[in-house]
C-alpha positions in Angstrom: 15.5 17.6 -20.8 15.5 13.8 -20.6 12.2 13.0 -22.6 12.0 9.1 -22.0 12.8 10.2 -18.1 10.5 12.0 -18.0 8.1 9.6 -19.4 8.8 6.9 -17.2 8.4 9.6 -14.1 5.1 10.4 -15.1 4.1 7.0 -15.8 5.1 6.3 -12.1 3.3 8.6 -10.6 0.6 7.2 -12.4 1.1 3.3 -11.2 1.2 4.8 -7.9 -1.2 7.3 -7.7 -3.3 4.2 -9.5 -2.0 2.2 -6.4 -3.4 4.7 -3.8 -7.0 5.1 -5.3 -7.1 0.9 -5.5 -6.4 0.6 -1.9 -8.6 3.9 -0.9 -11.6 1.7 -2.5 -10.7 -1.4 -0.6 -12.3 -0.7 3.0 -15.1 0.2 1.2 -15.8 -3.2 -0.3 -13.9 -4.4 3.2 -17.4 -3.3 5.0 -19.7 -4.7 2.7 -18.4 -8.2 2.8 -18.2 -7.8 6.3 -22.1 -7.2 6.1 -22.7 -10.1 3.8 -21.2 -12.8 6.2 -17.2 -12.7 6.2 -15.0 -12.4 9.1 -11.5 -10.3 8.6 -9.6 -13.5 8.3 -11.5 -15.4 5.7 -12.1 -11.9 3.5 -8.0 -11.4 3.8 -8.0 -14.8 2.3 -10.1 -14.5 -0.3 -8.8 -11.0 -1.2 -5.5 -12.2 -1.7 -6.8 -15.6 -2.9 -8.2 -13.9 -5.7 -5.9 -11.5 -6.6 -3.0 -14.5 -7.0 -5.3 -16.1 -9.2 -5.5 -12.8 -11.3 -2.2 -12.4 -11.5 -0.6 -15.9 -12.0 -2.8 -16.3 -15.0 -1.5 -12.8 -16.3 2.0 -14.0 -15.6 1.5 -17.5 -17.1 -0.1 -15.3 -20.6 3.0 -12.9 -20.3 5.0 -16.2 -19.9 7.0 -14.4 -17.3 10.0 -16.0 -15.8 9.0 -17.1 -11.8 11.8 -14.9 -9.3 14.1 -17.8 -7.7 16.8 -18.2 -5.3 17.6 -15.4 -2.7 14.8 -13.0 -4.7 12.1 -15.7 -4.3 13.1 -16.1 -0.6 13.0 -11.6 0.0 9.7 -12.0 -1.8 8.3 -14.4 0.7 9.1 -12.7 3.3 7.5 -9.6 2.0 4.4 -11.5 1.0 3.8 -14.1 4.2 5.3 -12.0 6.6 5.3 -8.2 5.9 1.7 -8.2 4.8 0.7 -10.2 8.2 2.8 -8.4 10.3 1.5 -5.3 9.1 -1.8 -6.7 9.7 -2.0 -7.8 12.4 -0.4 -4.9 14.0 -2.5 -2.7 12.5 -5.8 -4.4 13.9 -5.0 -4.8 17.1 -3.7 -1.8 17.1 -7.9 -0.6 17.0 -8.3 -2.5 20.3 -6.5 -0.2 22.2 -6.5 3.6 20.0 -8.8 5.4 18.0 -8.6 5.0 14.4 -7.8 8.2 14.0 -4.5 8.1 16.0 -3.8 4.6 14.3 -3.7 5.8 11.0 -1.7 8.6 11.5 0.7 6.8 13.5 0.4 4.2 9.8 1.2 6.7 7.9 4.4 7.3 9.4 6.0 5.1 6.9 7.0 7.3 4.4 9.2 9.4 6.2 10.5 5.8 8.0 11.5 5.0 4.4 12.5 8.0 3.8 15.5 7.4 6.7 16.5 4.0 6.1 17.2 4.8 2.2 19.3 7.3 3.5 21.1 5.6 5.3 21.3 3.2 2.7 21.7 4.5 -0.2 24.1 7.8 1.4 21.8 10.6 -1.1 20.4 13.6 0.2 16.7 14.6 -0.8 17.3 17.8 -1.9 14.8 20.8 -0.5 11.8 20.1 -3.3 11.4 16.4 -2.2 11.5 17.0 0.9 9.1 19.9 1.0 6.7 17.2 -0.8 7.4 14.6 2.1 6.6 16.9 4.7 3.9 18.1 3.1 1.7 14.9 2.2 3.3 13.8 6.3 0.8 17.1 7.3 -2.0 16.9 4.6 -2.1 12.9 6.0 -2.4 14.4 9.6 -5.5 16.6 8.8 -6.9 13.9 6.6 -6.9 10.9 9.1 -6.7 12.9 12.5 -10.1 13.1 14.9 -9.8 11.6 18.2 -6.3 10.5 19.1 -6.5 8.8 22.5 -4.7 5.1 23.0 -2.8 3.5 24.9 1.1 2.7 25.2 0.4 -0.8 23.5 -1.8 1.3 20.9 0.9 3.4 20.0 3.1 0.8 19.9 1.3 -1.8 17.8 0.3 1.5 15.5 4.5 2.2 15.1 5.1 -1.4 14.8 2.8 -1.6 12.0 4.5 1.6 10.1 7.9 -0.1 10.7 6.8 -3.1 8.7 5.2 -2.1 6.1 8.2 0.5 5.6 10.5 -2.7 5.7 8.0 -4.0 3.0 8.8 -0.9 0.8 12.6 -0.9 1.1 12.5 -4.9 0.4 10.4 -3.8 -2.5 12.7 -0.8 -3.7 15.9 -2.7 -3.4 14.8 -5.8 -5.2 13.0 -4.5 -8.6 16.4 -3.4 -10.3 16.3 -7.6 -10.8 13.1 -8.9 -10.7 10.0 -8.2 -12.7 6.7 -6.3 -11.3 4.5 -8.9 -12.8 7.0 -11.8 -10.9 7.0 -9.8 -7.7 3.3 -9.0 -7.3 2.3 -12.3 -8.3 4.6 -13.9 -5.5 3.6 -11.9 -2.9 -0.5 -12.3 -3.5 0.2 -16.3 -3.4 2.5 -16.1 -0.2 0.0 -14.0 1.8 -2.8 -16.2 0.4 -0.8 -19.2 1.5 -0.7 -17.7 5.0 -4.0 -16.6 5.4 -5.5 -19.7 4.0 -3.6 -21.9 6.7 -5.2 -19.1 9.5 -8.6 -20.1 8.6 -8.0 -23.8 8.2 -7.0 -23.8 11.5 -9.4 -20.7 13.0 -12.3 -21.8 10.8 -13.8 -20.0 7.4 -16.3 -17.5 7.4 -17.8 -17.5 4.0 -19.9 -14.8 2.4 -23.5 -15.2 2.7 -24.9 -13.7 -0.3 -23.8 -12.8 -4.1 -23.3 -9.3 -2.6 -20.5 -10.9 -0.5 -18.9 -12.7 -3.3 -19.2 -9.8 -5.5 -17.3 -7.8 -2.8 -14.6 -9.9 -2.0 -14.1 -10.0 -6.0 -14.1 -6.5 -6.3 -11.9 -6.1 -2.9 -9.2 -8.9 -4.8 -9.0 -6.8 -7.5 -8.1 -3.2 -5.6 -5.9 -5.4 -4.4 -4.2 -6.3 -8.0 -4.3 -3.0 -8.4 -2.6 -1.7 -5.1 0.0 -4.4 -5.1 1.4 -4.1 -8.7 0.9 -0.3 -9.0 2.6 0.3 -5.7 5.4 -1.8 -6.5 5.4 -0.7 -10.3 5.7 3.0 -9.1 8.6 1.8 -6.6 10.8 0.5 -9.5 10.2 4.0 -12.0 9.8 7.1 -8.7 12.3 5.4 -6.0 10.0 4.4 -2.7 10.4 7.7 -1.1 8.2 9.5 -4.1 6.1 6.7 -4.6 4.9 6.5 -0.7 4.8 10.2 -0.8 2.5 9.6 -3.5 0.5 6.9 -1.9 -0.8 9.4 1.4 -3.7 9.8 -1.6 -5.2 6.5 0.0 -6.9 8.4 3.1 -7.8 11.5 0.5 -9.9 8.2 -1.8 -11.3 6.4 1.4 -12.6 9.4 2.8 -14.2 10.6 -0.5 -15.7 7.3 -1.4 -17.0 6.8 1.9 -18.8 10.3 1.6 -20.4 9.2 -2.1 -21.0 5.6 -1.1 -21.3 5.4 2.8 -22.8 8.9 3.2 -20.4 10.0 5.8 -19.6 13.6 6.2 -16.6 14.9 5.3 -14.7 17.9 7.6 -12.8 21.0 6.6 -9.7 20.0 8.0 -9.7 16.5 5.5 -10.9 18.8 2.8 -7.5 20.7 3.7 -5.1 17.4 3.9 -6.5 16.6 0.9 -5.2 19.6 -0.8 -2.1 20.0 0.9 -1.5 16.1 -0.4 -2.4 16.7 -4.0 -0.2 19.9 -3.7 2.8 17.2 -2.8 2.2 15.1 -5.4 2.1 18.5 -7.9 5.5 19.2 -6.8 7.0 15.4 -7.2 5.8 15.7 -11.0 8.1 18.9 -11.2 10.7 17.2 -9.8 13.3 14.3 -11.1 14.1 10.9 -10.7 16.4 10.4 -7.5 20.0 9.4 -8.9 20.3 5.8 -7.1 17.0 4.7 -9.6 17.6 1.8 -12.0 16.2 2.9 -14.9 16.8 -0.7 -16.7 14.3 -2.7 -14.8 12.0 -5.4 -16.4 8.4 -5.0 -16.3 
């Protein structure tokens, strides 16, 4: 058995596990900035705003070498136009589906990953991964299902929003065999700032009203330091089908926090996605590394 392997595995799981419980928190602080005075666009700059703050003066401290050339440019596009795409797809997605139906169609994305590295990368799953994938797919179902009535623009927005964010993950998987987690994350905060900040210049900010509102869209940029480099960090060690297999524990957090915070009542059926999810994530720990993983990645 491959000891420093299997250290890095579990430290994976760990980053991304770390990833999912950051952005399960975030629509909780999402709603009470929302009730202290922001709009979505001027909290989405301020999250990211933030969290690029964080993180260049982490990067500056680690005196980290800034990505550059054709990585800077991938990074870009993940950061100013992955994130909004995703975004924006996903929101108005709301206008014209349930939630319910919108989330599942979301969550999609890791078995859209799951394809395209196929394709790419020519490797077969093998029948333990894919058991894993197909369970956290169903414990996601149970979790976010309810009422799952939309449209055809709905739908498609809700697909279109999966597609991105899975094009964000393969960007993300094929470029941290060169470029440092730290470098990558940091780059992507400041690009989506960059974006959102020239929405609202144009569109008009809505500031918080209170110290509750600051202290919400603080605590909302840091789930998102959190998300971003633990996502990305579990990417480079578990491959980006394991680690978005691992990431279907976002609904499991929301829906739990919700209950402690928001008092919302929690059904049998999410009580059973959540236990078929953590049941995936059980088997990933059994399992190894997939063979195309660069084990010799910077931090």
């Amino acid at each position: 058995m491959d000891t420093k392997a299997d250290r890095r595995r579990l430290l994976g799981l760990v980053f991304a596990a770390l990833s999912a419980a950051s952005f399960g928190i975030a629509p909780i602080f999402a709603r009470i900035a929302y009730d202290n005075g922001l709009n979505t666009t001027t909290a989405m700059f301020l999250r990211f705003a933030i969290a690029g703050t964080i993180m260049t003066a982490f990067f500056q401290w680690q005196k980290g070498t800034w990505p550059r050339g054709r990585n800077l440019f991938v990074l870009l596009l993940m950061g100013g136009i992955c994130y909004l795409g995703q975004s924006f797809c996903y929101y108005s997605a709301l206008h014209y589906a349930s939630a319910g139906l919108v989330a599942l169609l979301l969550y999609l994305y890791p078995a859209i990953v799951t394809v395209i590295l196929a394709l790419i990368t020519r490797s077969k799953l093998g029948p333990v991964r894919t058991g894993a994938l197909v369970a956290a797919l169903a414990g996601t179902a149970l979790t976010v299902s309810g009422s799952l009535k939309g449209s055809l623009l709905g739908v498609t927005l809700g697909i279109g929003a999966a597609l991105i964010y899975s094009t964000y993950i393969v960007l993300g998987d094929r470029m941290l065999g060169e470029e440092s987690v730290l470098g990558s994350t940091t780059v992507i905060l400041l690009t989506a700032a960059a974006v959102y900040g020239i929405i609202i210049a144009w569109q008009g900010p809505s500031w918080p009203a209170s110290t509750a509102g600051w202290g919400a869209a603080t605590a909302l940029a840091l789930t998102t330091v959190g998300g971003v480099f633990g996502f990305l960090a579990g990417i480079q060690r578990l491959g980006a089908v394991d680690a978005s297999t691992v990431s279907t524990l976002e609904p499991v957090t929301t829906i739990a926090l919700a209950a402690v915070f928001l008092e919302e009542f929690i059904r049998l059926r999410q009580i059973v996605g959540g236990i078929v999810i953590l049941a995936a994530v059980i088997l990933l720990i059994r399992h190894g590394v997939p063979k195309y993983i660069n084990t010799t990645e910077p931090l």
